[in-house]
N, CA, C and O atoms as a Tinker XYZ file with bonds, in Angstrom:
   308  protein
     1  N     10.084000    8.500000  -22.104000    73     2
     2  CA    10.720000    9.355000  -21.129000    64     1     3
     3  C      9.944000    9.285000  -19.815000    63     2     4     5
     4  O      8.735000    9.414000  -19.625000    81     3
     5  N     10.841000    9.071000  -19.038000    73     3     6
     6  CA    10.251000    8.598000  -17.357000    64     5     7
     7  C      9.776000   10.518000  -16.826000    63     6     8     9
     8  O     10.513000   11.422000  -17.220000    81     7
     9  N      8.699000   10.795000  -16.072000    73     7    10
    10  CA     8.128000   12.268000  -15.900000    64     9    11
    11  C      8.779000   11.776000  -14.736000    63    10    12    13
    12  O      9.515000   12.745000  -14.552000    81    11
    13  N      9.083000   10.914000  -13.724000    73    11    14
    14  CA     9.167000   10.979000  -12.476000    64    13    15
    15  C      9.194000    9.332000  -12.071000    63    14    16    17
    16  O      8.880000    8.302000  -12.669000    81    15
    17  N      9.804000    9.683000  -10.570000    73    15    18
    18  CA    10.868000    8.269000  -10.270000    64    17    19
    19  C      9.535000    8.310000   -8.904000    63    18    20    21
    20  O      8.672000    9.165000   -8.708000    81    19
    21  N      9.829000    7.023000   -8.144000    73    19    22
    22  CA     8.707000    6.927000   -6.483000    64    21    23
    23  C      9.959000    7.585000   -6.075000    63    22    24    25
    24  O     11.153000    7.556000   -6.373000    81    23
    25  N      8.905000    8.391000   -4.997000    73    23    26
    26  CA    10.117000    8.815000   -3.637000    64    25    27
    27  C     10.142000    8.006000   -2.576000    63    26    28    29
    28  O      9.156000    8.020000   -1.840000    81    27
    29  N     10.968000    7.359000   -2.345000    73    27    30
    30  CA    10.723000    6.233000   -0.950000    64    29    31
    31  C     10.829000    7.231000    0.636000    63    30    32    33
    32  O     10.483000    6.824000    1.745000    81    31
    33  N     11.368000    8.506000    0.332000    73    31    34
    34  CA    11.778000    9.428000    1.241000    64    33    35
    35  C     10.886000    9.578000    2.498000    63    34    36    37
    36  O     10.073000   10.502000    2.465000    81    35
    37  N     10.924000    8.821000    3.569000    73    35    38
    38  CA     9.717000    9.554000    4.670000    64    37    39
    39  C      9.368000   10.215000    4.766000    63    38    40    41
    40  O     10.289000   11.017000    4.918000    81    39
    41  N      8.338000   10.796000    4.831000    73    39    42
    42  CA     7.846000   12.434000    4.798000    64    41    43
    43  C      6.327000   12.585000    5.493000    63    42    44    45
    44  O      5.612000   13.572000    5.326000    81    43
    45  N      5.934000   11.287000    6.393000    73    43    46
    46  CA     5.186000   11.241000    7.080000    64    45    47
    47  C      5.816000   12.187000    9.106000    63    46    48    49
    48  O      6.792000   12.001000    9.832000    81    47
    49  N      5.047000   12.766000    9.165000    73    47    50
    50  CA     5.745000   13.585000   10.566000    64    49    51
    51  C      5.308000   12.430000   11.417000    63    50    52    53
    52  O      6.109000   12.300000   12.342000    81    51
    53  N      4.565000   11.744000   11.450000    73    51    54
    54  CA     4.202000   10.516000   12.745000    64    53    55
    55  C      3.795000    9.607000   11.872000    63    54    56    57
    56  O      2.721000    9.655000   11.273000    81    55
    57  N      5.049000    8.324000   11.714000    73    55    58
    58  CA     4.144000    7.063000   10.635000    64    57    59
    59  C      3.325000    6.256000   11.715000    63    58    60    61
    60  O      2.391000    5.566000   11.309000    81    59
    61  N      3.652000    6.299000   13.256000    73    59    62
    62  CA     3.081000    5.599000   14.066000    64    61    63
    63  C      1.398000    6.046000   13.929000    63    62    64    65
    64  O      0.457000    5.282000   13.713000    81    63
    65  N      1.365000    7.277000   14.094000    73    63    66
    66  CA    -0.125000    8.164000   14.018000    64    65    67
    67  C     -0.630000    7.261000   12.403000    63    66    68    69
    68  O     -1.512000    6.403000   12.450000    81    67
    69  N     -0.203000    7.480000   11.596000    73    67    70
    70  CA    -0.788000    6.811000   10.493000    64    69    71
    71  C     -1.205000    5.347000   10.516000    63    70    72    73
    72  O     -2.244000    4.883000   10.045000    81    71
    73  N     -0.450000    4.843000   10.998000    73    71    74
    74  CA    -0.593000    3.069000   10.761000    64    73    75
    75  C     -1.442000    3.391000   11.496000    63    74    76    77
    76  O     -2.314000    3.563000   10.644000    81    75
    77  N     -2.197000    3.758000   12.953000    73    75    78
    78  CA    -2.729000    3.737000   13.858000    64    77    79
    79  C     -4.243000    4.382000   13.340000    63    78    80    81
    80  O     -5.244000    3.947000   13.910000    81    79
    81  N     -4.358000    5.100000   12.592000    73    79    82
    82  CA    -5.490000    5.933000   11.393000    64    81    83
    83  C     -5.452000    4.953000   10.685000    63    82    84    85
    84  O     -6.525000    4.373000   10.847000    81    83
    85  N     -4.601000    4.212000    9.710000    73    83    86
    86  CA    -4.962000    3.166000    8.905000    64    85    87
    87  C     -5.481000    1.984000    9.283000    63    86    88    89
    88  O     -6.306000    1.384000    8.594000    81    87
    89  N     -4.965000    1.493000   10.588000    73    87    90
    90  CA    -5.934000    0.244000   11.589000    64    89    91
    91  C     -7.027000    0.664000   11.638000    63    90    92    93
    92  O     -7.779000    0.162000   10.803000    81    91
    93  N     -7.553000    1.563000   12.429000    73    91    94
    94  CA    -8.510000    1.676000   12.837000    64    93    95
    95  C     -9.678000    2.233000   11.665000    63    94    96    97
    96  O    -10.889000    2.029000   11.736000    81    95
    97  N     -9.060000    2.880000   10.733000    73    95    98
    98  CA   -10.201000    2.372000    9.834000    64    97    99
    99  C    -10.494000    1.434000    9.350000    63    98   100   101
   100  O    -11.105000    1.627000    8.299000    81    99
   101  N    -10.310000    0.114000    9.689000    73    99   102
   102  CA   -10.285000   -1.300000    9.007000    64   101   103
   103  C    -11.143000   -1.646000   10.355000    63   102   104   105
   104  O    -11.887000   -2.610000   10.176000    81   103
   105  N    -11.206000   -1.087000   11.640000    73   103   106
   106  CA   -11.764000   -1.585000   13.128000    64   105   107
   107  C    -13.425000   -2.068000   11.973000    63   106   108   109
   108  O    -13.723000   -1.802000   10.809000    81   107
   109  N    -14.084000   -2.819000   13.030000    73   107   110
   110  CA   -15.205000   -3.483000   12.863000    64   109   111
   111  C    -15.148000   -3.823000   11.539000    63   110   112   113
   112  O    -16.102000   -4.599000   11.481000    81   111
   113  N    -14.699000   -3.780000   10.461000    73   111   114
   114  CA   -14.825000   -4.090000    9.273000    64   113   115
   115  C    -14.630000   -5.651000    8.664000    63   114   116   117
   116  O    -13.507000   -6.132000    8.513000    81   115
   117  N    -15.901000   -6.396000    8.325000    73   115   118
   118  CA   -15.192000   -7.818000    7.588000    64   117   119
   119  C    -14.543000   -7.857000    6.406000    63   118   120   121
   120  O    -14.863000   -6.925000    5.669000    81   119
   121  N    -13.642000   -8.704000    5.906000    73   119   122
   122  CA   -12.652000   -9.244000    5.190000    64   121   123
   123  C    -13.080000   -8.378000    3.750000    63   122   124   125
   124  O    -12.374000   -7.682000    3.020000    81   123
   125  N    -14.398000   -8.693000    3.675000    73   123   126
   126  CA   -15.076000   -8.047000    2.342000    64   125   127
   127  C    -14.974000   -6.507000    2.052000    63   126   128   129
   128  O    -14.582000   -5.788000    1.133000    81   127
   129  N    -15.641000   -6.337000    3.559000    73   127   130
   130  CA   -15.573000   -4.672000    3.929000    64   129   131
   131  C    -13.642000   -3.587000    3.746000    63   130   132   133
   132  O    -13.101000   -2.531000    3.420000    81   131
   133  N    -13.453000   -4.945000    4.262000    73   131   134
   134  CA   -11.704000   -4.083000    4.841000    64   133   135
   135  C    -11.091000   -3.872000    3.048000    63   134   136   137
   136  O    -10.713000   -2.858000    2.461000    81   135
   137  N    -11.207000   -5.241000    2.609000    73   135   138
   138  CA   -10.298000   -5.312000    1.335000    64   137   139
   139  C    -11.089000   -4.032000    0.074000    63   138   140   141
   140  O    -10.466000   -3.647000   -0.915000    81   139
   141  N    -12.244000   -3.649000    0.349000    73   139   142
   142  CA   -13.127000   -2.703000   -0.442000    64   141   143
   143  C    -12.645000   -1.178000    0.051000    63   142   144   145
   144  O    -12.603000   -0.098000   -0.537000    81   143
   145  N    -12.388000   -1.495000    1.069000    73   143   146
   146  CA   -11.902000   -0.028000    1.733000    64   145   147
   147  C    -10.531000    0.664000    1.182000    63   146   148   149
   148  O    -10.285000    1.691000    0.550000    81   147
   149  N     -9.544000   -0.696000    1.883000    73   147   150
   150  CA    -8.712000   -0.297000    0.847000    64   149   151
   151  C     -8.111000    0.004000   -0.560000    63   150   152   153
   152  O     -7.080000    0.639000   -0.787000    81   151
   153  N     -8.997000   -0.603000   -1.507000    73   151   154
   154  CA    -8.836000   -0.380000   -2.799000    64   153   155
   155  C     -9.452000    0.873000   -2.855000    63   154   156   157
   156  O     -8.855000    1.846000   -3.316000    81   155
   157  N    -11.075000    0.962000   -2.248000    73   155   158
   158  CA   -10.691000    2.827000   -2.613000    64   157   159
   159  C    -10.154000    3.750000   -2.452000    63   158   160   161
   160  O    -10.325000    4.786000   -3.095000    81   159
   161  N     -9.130000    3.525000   -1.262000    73   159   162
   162  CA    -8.072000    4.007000   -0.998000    64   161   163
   163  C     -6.875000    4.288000   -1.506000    63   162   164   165
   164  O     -6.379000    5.393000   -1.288000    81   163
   165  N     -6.247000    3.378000   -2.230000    73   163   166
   166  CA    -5.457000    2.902000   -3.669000    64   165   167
   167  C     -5.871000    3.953000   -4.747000    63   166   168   169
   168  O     -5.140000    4.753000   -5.331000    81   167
   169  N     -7.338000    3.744000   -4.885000    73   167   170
   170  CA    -7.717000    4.765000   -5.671000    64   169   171
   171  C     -7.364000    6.092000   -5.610000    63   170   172   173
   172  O     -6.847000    6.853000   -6.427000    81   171
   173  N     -7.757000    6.221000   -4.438000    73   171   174
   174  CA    -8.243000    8.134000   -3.976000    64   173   175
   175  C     -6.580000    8.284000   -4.037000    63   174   176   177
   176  O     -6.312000    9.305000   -4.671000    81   175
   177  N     -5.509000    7.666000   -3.628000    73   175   178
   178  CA    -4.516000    7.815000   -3.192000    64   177   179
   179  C     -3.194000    7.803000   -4.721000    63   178   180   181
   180  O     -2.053000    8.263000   -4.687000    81   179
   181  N     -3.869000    7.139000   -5.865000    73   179   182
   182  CA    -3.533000    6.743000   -7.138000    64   181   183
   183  C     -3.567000    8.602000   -7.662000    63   182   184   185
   184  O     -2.809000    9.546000   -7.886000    81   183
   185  N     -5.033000    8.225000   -7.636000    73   183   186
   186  CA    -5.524000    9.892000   -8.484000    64   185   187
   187  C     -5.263000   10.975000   -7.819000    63   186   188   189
   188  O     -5.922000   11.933000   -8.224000    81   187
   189  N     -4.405000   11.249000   -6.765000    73   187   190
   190  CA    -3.604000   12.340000   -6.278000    64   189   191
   191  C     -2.312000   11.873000   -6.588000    63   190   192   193
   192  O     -1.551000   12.810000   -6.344000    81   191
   193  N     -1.564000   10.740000   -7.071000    73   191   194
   194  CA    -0.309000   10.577000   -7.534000    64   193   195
   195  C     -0.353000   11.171000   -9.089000    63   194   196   197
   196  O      0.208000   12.192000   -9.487000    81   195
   197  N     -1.153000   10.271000   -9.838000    73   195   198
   198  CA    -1.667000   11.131000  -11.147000    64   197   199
   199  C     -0.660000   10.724000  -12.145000    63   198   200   201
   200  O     -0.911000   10.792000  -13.348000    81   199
   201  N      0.970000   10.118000  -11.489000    73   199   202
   202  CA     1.862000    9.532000  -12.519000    64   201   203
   203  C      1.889000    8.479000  -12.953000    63   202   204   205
   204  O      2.687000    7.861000  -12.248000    81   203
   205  N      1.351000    7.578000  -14.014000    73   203   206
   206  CA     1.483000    6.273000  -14.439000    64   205   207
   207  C      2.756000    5.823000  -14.003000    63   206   208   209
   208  O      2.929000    4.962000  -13.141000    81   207
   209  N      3.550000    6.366000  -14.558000    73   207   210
   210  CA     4.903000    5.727000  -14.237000    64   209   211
   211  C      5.075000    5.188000  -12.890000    63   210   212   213
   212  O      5.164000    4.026000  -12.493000    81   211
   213  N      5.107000    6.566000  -12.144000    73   211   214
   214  CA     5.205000    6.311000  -10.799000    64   213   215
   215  C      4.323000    5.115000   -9.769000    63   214   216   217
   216  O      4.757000    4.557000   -8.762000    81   215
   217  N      3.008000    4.967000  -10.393000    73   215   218
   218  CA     2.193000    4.271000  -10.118000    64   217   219
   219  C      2.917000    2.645000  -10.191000    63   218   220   221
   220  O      3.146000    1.965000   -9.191000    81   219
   221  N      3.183000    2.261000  -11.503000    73   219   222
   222  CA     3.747000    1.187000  -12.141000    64   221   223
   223  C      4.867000    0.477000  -11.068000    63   222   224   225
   224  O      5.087000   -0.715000  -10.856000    81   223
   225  N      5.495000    1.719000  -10.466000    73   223   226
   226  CA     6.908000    1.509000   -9.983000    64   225   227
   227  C      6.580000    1.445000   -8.519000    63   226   228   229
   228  O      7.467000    1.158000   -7.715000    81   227
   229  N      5.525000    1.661000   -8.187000    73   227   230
   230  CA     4.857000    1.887000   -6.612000    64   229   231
   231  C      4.225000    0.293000   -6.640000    63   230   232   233
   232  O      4.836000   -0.564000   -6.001000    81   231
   233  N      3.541000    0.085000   -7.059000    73   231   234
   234  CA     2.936000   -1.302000   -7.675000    64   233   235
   235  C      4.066000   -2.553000   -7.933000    63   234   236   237
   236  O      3.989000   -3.602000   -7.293000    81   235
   237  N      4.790000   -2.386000   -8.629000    73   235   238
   238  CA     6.086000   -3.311000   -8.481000    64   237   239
   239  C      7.090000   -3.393000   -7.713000    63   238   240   241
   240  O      7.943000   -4.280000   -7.676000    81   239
   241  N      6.975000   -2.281000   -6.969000    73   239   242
   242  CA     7.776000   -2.234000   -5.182000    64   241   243
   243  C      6.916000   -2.911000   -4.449000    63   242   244   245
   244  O      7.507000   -3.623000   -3.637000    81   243
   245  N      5.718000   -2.993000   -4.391000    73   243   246
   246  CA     4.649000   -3.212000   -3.367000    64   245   247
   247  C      4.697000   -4.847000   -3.433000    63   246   248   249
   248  O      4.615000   -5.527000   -2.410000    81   247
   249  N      4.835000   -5.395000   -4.714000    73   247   250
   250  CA     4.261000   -6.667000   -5.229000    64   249   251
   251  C      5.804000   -7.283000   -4.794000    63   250   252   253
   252  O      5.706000   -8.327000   -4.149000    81   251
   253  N      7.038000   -6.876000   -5.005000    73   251   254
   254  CA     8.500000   -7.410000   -5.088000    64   253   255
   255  C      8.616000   -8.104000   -3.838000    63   254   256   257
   256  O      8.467000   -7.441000   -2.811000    81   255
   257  N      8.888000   -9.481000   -3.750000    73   255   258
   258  CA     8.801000  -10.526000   -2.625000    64   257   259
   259  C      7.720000  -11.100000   -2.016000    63   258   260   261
   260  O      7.769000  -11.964000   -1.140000    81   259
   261  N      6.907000  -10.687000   -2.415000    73   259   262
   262  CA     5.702000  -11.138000   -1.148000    64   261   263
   263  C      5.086000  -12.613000   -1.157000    63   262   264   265
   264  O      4.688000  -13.241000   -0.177000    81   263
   265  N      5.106000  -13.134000   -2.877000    73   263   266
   266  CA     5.174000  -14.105000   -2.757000    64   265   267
   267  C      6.163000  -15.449000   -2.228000    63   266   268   269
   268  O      5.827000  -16.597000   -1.936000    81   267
   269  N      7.627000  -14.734000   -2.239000    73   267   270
   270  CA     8.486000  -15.650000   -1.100000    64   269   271
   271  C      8.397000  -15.222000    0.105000    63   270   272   273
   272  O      9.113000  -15.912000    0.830000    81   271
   273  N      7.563000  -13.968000    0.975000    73   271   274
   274  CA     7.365000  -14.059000    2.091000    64   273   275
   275  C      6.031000  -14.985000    2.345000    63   274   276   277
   276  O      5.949000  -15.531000    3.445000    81   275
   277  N      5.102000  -15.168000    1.495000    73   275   278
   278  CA     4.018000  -15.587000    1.911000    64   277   279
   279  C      4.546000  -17.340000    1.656000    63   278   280   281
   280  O      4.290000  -18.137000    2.558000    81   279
   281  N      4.839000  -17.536000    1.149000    73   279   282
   282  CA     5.527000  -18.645000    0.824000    64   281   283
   283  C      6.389000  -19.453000    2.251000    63   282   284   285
   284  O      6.068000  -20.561000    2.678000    81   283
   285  N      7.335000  -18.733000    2.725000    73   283   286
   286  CA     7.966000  -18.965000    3.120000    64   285   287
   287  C      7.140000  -18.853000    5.280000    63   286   288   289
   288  O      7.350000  -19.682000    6.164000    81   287
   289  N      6.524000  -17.915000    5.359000    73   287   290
   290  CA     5.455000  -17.918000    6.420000    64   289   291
   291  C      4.691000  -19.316000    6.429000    63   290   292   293
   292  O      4.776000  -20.104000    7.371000    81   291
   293  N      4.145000  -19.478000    5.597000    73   291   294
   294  CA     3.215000  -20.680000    5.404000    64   293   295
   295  C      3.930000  -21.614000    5.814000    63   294   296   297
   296  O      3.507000  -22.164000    6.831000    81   295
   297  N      4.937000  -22.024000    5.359000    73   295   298
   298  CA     6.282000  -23.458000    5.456000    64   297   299
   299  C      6.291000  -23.567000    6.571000    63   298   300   301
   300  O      5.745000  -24.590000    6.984000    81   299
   301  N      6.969000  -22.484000    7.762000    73   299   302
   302  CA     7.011000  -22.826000    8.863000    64   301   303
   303  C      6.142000  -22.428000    9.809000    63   302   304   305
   304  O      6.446000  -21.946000   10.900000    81   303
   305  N      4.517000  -22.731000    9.183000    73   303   306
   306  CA     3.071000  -23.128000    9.987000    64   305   307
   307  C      3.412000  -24.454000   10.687000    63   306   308
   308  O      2.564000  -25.027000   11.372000    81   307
C-alpha cells in the first residue's frame, strides 16, 4: 500500500530566489566539493521527506530521460 504519491505542485513562493540560493551555494566550490554538497543535501532534504515511497518516485522522476538528454547534447558537440 502506497502512504503517499510526489507532489509535483509548486509551492516554492520565489523558485527564482531558490535556484539563486542553490547556485550560490555551489559559488567557489570544486567539482568534488559541489557534488558532496549536494548529496548532503539529498540527504537533509530525504530525511524531512521521510517517505520511501515517495523518495523512490522522486528518484525515478529525477533519473527519467537524462540519459537521452545527455546523450543526445553530446551528439551535437
Amino acid at each position: 500500500m502506497r502512504s503517499a504519491m510526489l507532489d509535483t505542485t509548486l509551492r516554492l513562493a520565489d523558485p527564482d530566489a531558490f535556484y539563486e540560493a542553490l547556485i550560490d551555494m555551489h559559488r567557489d566550490l570544486d567539482n568534488t566539493e559541489s557534488q558532496l554538497v549536494n548529496a548532503k543535501l539529498i540527504l537533509l532534504l530525504s530525511n524531512q521527506i521521510g517517505d520511501m515511497d515517495v523518495l523512490r518516485e522522486a528518484m525515478s522522476m529525477a533519473r527519467s530521460g537524462v540519459a537521452a538528454s545527455v546523450a543526445a547534447s553530446t551528439a551535437s558537440v
